[in-house]
N, C-alpha and C positions, 0 to 999 in steps of 0.2 A: 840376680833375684831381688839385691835390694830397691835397682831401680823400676826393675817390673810392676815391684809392690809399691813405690812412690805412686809409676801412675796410676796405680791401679786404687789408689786413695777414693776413696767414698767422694764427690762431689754435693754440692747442696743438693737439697733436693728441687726439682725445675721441675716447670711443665712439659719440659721435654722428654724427663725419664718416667713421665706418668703417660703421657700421648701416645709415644712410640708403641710401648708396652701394650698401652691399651688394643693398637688396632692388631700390634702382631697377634695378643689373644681372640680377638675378631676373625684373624685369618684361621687359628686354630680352630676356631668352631665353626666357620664357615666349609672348613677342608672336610667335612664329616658330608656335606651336603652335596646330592650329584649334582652334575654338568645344568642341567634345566632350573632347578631352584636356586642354584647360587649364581645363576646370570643374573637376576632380578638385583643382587645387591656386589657395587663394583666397591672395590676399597683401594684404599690409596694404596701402591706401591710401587715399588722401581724395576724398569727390565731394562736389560742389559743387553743391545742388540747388537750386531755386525757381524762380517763374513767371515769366511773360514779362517781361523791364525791371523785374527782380526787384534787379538791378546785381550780377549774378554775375561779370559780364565783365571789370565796373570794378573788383572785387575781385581776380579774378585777375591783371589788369594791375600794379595795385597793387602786389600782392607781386611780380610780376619787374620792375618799376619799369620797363620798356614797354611803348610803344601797339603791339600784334599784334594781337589779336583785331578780326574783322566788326563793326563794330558798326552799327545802325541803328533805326527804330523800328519795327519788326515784327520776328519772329522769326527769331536771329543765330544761334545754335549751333543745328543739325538733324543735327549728328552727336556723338558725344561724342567729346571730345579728353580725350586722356591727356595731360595736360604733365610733363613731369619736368624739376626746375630740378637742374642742375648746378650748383656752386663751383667753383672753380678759384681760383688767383692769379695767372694774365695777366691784361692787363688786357679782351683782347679778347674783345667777345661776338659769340656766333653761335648759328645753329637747324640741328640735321636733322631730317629726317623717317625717319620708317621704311619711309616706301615710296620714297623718292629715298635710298639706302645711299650713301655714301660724296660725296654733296653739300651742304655749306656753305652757308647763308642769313646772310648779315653783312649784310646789311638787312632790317628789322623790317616794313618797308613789302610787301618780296618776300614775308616768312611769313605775313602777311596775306591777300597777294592764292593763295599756294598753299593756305591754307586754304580758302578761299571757291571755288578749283578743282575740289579734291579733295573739298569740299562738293555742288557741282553736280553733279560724274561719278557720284556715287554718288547722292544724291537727287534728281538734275534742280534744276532754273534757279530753281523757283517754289513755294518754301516748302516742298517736298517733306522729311520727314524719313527718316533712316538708322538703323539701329542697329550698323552696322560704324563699328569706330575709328579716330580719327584718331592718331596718337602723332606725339608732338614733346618733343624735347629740345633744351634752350635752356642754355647754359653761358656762365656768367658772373659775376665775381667779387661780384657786387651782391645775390646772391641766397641762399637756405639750401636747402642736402640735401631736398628733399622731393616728394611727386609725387601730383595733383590731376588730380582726370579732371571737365573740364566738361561736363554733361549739359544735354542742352536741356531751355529752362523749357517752362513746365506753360502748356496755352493750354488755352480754352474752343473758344473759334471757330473752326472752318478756314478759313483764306483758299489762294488759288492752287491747286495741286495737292493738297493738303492733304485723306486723308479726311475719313468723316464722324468716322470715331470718332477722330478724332486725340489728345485728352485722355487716353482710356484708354492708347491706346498711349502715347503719352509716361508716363503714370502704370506701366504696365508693365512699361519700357525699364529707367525709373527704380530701381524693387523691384530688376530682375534685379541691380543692383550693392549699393543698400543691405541690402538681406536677409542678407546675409554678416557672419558677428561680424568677418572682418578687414578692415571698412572703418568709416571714421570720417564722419559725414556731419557737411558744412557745410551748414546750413539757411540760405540767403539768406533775407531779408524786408523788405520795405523800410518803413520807420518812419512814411509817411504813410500806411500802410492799420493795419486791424484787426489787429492781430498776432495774437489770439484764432481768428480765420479764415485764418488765413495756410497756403496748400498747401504748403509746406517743413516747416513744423511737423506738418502733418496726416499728412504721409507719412513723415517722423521716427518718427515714433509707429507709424506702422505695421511700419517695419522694426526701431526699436529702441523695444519698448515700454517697457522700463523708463528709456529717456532716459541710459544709460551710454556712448553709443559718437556720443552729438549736442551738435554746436557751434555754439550759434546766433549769427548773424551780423546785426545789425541794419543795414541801411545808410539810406539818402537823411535822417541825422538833421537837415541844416539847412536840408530843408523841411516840414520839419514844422508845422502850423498852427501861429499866435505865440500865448502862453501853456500852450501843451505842452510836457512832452518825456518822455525814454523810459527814466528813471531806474529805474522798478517794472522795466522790463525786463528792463534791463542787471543787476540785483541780482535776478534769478531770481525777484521777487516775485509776478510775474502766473503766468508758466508755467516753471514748474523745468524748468533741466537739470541734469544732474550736472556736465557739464564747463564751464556757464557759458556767458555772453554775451558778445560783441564790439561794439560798436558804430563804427562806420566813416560818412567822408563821401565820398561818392563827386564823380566830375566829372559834372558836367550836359551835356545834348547841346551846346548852348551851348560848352562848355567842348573840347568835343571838334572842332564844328567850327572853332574859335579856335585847335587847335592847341595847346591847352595841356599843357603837359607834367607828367608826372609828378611830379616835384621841386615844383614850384610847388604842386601840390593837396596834398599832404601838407603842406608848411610852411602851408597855409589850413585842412586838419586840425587840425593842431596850434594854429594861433589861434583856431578855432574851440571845442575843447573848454577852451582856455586862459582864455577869455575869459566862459561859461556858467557862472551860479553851481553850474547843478542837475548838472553833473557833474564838481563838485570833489569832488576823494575818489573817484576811481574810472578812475585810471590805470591802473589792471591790466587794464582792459576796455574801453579808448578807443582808437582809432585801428588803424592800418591793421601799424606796429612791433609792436604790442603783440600783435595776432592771428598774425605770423608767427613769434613766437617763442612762443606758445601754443603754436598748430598743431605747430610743430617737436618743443617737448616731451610735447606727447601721441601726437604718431607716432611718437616716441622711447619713450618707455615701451609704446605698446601695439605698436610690433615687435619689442621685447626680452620681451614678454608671447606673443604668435605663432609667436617663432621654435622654440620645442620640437616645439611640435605641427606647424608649416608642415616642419621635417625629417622628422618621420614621415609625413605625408604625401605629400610628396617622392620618401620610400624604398619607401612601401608601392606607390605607382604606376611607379613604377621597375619595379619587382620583375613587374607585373603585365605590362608593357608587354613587360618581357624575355621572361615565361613566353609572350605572344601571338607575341613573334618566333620565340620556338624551336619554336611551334607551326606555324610557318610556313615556316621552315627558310631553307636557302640553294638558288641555284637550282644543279642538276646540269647542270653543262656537256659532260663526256665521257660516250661511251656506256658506260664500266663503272662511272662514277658516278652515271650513271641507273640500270642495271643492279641495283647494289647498292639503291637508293633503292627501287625498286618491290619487288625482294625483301623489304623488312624492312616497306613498306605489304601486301605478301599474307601475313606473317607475323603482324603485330598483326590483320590483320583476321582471320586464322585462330582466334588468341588469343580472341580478342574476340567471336567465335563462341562457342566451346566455353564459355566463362567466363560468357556471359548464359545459354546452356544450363542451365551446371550449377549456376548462379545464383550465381558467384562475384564477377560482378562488381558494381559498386558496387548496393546494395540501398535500391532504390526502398520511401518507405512513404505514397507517394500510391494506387500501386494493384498488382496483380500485374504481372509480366513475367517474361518468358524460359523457363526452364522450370516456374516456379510453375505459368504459362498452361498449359502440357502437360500438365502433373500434374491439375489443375482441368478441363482437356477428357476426361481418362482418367475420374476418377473420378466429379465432380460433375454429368458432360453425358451420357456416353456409357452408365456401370453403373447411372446412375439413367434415364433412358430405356431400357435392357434391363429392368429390374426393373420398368419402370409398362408396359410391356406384357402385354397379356391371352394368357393361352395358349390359349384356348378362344376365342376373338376368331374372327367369322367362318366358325365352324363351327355348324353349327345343330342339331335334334334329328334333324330329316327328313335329314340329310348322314348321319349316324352311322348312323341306321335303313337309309337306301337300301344304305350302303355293308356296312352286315352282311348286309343280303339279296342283293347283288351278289355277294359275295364267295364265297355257298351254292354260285346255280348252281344247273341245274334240278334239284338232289338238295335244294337246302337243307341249312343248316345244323344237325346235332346238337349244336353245341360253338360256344360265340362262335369265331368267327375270328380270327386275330391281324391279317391284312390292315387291315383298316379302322382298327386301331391306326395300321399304322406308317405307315400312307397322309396320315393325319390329322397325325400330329407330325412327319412331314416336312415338309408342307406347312408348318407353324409355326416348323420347326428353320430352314428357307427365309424367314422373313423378318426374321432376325438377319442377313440379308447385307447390308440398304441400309446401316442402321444403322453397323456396323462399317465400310464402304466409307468414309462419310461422315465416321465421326471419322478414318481414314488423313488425308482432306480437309483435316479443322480443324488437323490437327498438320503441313501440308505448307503452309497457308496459314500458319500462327505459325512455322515454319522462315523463309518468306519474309520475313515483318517482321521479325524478328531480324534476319536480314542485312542490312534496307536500315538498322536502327538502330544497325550496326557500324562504329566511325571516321567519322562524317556530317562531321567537322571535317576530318579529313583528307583527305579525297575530294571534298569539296567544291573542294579546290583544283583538282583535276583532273578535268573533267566526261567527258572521253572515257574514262579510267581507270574511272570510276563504271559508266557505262552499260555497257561491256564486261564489267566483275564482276558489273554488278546481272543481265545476259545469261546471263553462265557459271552462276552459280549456281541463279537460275531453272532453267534447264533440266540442271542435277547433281540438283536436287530433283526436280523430273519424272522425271527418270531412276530415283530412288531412289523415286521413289511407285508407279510400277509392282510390283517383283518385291513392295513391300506389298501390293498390293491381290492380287497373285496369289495369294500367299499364306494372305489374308485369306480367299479365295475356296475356294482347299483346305481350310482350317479348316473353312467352312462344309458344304462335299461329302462331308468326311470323316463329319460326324457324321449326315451325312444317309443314307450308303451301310451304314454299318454300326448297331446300333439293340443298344446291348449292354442287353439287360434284366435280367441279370444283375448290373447294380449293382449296389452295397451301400447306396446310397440309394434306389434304384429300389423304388417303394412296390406291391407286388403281392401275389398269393397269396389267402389268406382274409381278410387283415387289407382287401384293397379290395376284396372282395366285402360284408364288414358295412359298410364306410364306405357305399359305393353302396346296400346295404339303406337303410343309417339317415338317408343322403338322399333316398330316396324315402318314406318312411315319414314323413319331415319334412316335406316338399314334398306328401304327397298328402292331402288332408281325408277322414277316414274317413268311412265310409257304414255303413250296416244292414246286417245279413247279410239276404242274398235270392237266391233262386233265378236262373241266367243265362237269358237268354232259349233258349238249345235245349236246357236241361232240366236242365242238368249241373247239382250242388252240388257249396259252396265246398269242401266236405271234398274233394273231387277235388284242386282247384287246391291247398289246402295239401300232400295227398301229392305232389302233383308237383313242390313247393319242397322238398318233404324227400327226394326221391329226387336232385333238385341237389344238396344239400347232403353226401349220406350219398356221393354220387358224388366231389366235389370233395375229403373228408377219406380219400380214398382216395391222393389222389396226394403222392410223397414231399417234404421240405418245399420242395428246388429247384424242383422240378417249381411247386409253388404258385407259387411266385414268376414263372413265365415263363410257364407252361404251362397248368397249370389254371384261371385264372382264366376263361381262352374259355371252358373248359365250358360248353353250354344243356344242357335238357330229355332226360332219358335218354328219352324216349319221343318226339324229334323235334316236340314239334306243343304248343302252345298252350292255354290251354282256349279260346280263341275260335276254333282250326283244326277242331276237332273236340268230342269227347266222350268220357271214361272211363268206362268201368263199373265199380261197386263191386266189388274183389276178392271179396267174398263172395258173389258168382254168379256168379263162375268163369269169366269172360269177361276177356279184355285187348285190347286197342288197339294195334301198335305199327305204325307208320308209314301207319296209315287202313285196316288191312288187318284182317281179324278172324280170331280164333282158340278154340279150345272151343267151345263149344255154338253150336249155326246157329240164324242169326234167324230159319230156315222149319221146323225142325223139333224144335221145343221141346216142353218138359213144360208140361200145361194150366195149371200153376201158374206159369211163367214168362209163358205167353200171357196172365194174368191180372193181371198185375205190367205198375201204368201206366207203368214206363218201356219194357216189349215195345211196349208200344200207341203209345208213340211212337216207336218204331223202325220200327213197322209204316208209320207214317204218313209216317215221312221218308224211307222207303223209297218211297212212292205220289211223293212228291212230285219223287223224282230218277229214275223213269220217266217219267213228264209233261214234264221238263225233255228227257229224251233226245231227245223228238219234237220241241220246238221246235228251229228254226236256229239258228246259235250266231253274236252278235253280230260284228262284229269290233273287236279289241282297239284304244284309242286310240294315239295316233301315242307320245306320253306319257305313263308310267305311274308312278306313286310310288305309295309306303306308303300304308296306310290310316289314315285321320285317327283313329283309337280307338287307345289307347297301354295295352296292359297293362301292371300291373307288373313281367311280366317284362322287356317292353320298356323301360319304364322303368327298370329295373336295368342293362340292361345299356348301355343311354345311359350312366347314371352310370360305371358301370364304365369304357369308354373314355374318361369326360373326366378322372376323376381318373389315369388312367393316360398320357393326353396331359400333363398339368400335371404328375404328377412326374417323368416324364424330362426335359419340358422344363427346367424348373428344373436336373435336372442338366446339359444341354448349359449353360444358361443362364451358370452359371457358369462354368462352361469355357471361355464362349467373352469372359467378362468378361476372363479370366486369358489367355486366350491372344491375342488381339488386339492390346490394347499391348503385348507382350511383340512380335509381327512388327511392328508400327507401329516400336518402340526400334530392332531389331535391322536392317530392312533402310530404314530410312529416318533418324532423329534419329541413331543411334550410326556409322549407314555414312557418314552426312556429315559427322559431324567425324571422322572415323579419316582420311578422302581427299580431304576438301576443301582440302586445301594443293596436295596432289599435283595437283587439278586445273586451280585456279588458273596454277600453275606451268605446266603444259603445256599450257592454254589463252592464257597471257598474255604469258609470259615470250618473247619474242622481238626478236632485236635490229631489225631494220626497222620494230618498232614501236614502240620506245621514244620516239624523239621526240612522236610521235604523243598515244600516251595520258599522256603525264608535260607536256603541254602546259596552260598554266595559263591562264585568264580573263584581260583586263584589268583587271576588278575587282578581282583577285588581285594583281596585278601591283601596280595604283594602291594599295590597300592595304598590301601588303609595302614599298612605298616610302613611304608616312607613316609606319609603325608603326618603320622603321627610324630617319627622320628624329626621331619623337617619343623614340624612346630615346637617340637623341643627344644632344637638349634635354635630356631629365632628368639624363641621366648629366654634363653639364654644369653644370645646377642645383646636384646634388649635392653635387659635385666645389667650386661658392662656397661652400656651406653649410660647409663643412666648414674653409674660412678663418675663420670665426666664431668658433669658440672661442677661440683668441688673443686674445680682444677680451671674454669673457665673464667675467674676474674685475673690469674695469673696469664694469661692467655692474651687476655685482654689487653695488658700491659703491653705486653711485647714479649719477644724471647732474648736474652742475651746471649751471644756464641761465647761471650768471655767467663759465663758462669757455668760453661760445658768443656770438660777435657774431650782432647781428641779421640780417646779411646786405645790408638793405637800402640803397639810397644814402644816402651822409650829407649831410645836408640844412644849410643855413648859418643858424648861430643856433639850432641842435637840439643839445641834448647827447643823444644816445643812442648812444653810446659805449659804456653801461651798462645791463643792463634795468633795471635797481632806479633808475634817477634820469630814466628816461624821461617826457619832458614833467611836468620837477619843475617848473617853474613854474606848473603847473596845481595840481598839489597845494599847493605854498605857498601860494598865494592861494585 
């Protein structure tokens, strides 16, 4: 006891027994925190890795110089323990745990048996493993500031409950702590196998490849086949680490069942490495003192290495933790506390509306939204399908022809008629209406998505709240999509009812009488001049296109433009309806009726004249007819399949005269459409969409109701508050540190730090520097 109490002398005070302390209390208020928030902030600490009966246990016993841990010959740790060794200067030691708070373990034997408890509960009876932690803290003047988390070793084979793939997962479990630059790994391996193959080293390597942050631990050295030993090891010779090797003798199961204690194996350490010639000269790396005051000083320098950047880390999840609480708010107890609450959630969602609108809120450059989308339905969907529409679409030659000889009437027509114009471009001005309907559509469905994508964080708290807005507003839009589409629909009527051909764009007069010439002239393959078959020459049919023509430059130039282009035939009649006689025999034609000279009582020189002779004859021929009965007419009757050029012309004529008014509705209605879509739909809904809200929602009998939150919400709001406690906790140590960081600064001395461990009788290690000097002397 007396020497216990030597070492156990109060030391100066160091930056070491202020550091250490500090993060194991970090670890303590970190442990409160689940799995997702405390990945954010990594702290320095030591695991303790290698495969099964690797003697990780017996190492860790070692440095707290008691028997606690499971031990046996199959697989002992299946969960990993966080140990944290306390100092103190009573003499008395004891254990808690973190899940038994404020309970005492002063027997080593009890911390045993509640490990192997809290081992079962959590992976079952039968070899089953965990990956939830155990924590234990053990305080006791025998020990050094530092804190080691035992991972279970590495096995091949599953026995008991144990999956198939149980390797990988322990090989898994293992990474998820070494991968971290703030852990320091202890690489168990035991000195009668292959060290070259050793899975501590293999997995070393994988989480520290360059070997900076790995301390290898050689143990079982005095059984090692006789004529060996592990000198290339221990001297980095075989497989380099940066921070070097340890070599340790562990207790045998033997030893364990025997009850042998601590104190005893270390004084057989000690004669053991004392008495081998092959590891004189290499006290720095022998035994089990010599590793805890390693470990001490490289946890010590690599958390005075940590601690800048573990503060910022600290602060920046702080920060973020806060911003989620204030996202989440406090709950409103009284009803003018709710009151206010839902006012300023119908205010931002107001906001929030108009702002993705007018595209002022935050600017997406993955793809459009808000009113980009609007702007891209007006111009890119809606003006370019007006535009690839045919204006002549639907209308054929036989519609044009029938509808100019409808429109005669049993007199026929002298003059094109305007009717079949405006019959024809209505019917086309009529199908600008789906069109324009359907983009009201597209812009009344992109109103909708915008609202469901306003405040989804806020609203999500409150799902009755949600579905009553997501209600109101749907049907404020419906609301608003009507007087559009009414609108839309007068637009459409207007230009249908009145037909101004008086433009200033509208293309008429003689300039679409030559167009129409010069597309039939394009469009017809000429043929040989030759006689018609009832006798007539072509010299006819040109006078009758220059008495159109001499007709048409008669009217004044409005007039062309509206008026004159109907002009037909001053003479009513076709050369295929009839037949002209040459002015220079003093005969005319006008409307099939004859005039001058009589075809029964002519001069012998007209009788003479082969065109009398066939006048004579188709005169026999329409007596003859008189006498036959007269068929009767079909049920349906269209045009005749032979198309003059007059007919031809004046086809043309109405279609160009279709296509350029259309064009000018066309436009018109490009311009006027979104402009009703803006005004009684997108602009009417943000001007009144608060007012509506309001007077759809705002009611006190239903504030409890819709400001009701989830339990998810709830359960949520109470971690997120409990996690900002922790941190603001964390912080609040970190920020005792600096006091302690000009000492830091300096350096640390190992010579102004005992080793901690019990003093053993006939040991001087009093001293690091004279540790097992008998070994060295000899």
């Amino acid at each position: 006891m007396a020497d216990s109490a030597t070492a156990a002398a109060a030391p100066p005070a160091t930056v070491g027994q202020a550091v250490i302390p500090l993060v194991n209390r970090l670890q303590d208020i970190m442990a409160r925190l689940d799995g997702d928030a405390a990945a954010g902030v990594e702290l320095p600490q030591v695991a303790a890795i290698g495969g099964q009966s690797s003697g990780k246990s017996s190492v860790l016993e070692a440095l707290v110089g008691r028997d606690f841990l499971p031990r046996g010959p199959d697989i002992c740790t299946r969960r990993p323990l966080v140990l944290q060794l306390v100092r103190h200067s009573a003499p008395e030691e004891w254990g808690e745990f973190l899940h038994a708070p404020g309970r005492r373990f002063h027997d080593f034997e009890h911390i045993k048996r509640e490990i192997q408890s809290e081992t079962d509960k959590e992976a079952g009876g039968n070899k089953g493993v965990s990956e939830k932690q155990i924590r234990l803290k053990i305080f006791s003047p025998n020990v050094i500031d530092i804190t080691l988390v035992d991972l279970p070793g590495i096995t091949r084979v599953p026995v008991g409950d144990q999956p198939t793939d149980i390797e990988s997962r322990i090989r898994t479990m293992i990474m998820q702590y070494i991968k971290h630059r703030s852990c320091i790994i202890l690489a168990v391996s035991p000195a009668n196998a292959d060290l070259a193959n050793s899975d501590a080293l293999q997995l070393a390597r994988l989480g520290d490849p360059d070997g900076s942050r790995t301390i290898g631990v050689i143990t079982k050295l005095d059984i090692m086949d006789r004529g060996t030993d592990a000198r290339n090891f221990l001297l980095g010779n075989v497989i380099p680490l940066k921070l070097g090797y340890v070599g340790v003798v562990n207790r045998s199961q033997e030893d364990i069942n025997f009850n042998r204690s601590i104190k005893d194996a270390l004084a057989f350490e000690e004669k053991f490495f004392s008495t081998l010639p092959a590891y004189h000269g290499l006290s720095q790396c022998c035994g089990v003192p010599q590793l805890a005051k390693k470990l001490n000083m490289i946890l010590l320098k690599h958390i005075t290495d940590m601690l800048p950047g573990l503060k910022s880390r600290i602060n920046a999840q702080l920060v973020a933790v806060a911003k989620e609480h204030a996202a989440y708010g406090d709950t409103a107890e009284s009803t003018a506390g709710q009151g206010v609450k839902l006012l300023n959630i119908l205010g931002k969602y107001c906001e929030a509306f108009s702002s993705m609108v007018e595209g002022k809120n935050k600017v997406s450059t993955d793809q459009l939204s808000g009113g980009a989308r609007i702007h891209y339905i007006f111009q890119s969907i809606f003006v370019k399908s007006l535009e690839e529409i045919d204006p002549c679409k639907n209308i054929s030659d036989e519609d044009i022809r029938t509808s100019i000889q409808n429109s005669g009437g049993p007199k026929g027509a002298m003059f094109l008629p305007e009717v079949p114009f405006e019959i024809l471009v209505r019917r086309q001005i009529g199908r600008l209406l789906d069109p324009s309907l359907q983009c009201a559509k597209f812009i009344y469905d992109e109103l909708v998505k915008i609202s469901h994508g306003c405040l989804t964080s806020e609203l999500q708290k409150y799902p009755i709240l949600k579905r009553r807005m997501g209600e109101s507003v749907s049907n404020f839009l419906r609301d608003g999509l009507r007087p559009a589409e009414t609108m839309i629909t007068h637009i459409i009527e207007m230009e249908m009812d009145y037909i101004n051909t008086s433009h200033s764009s509208f293309v008429g007069g003689s300039t679409v009488v030559e167009l129409a010439k010069r597309e039939v002239q394009t469009s017809r393959v000429p043929t040989p001049l030759s006689v018609h078959k009832d006798g007539i020459g072509l010299s006819s049919e040109i006078q009758l296109k220059s008495s159109v023509e001499n007709n048409m430059q008669l009217k004044s130039e409005r007039c062309q433009k509206s008026r004159a282009v109907f002009a037909r035939d001053a003479t009513g009649t076709t050369p295929e309806q009839g037949f002209q006689p040459d002015t220079d025999a003093g005969t005319s034609v006008v409307g099939g009726s004859q005039k001058g000279h009589s075809m029964v009582g002519g001069s012998l020189s007209s009788m003479s004249d082969p065109r009398v002779h066939s006048l004579n004859s188709l005169y026999s021929m329409v007596r003859l007819r008189e006498v036959n009965l007269l068929s009767q007419p079909p049920i349906t009757l269209k045009p005749s399949e032979n198309k003059s050029n007059q007919d031809l012309t004046e086809i043309a004529i109405v279609k160009l005269l279709v296509k350029s008014y259309y064009d000018i509705v066309r436009k018109s209605i490009e311009d006027a459409v979104p402009k009703a879509i803006m005004h009684f739909l997108v602009n009417h809904t943000k001007r009144e969409l608060h007012n509506i809200l309001i007077r759809k929602l705002y009611r006190e009998n239903l504030l409890d109701e819709m400001l009701r939150e989830t339990d998810e919400v709830l359960i949520r709001r109470q971690r997120i508050q409990e996690t900002l406690q922790v941190l603001e906790q964390a912080h609040r140590t970190l920020e005792e540190f600096p006091l302690e960081a000009e000492k830091v600064d300096k350096g640390y001395s190992l010579s102004e730090y005992t080793t901690g461990l019990p003093k053993i009788p006939g040991l001087n290690n009093r001293s690091p520097g004279s540790i097992y000097t008998s070994s060295s002397s000899s």
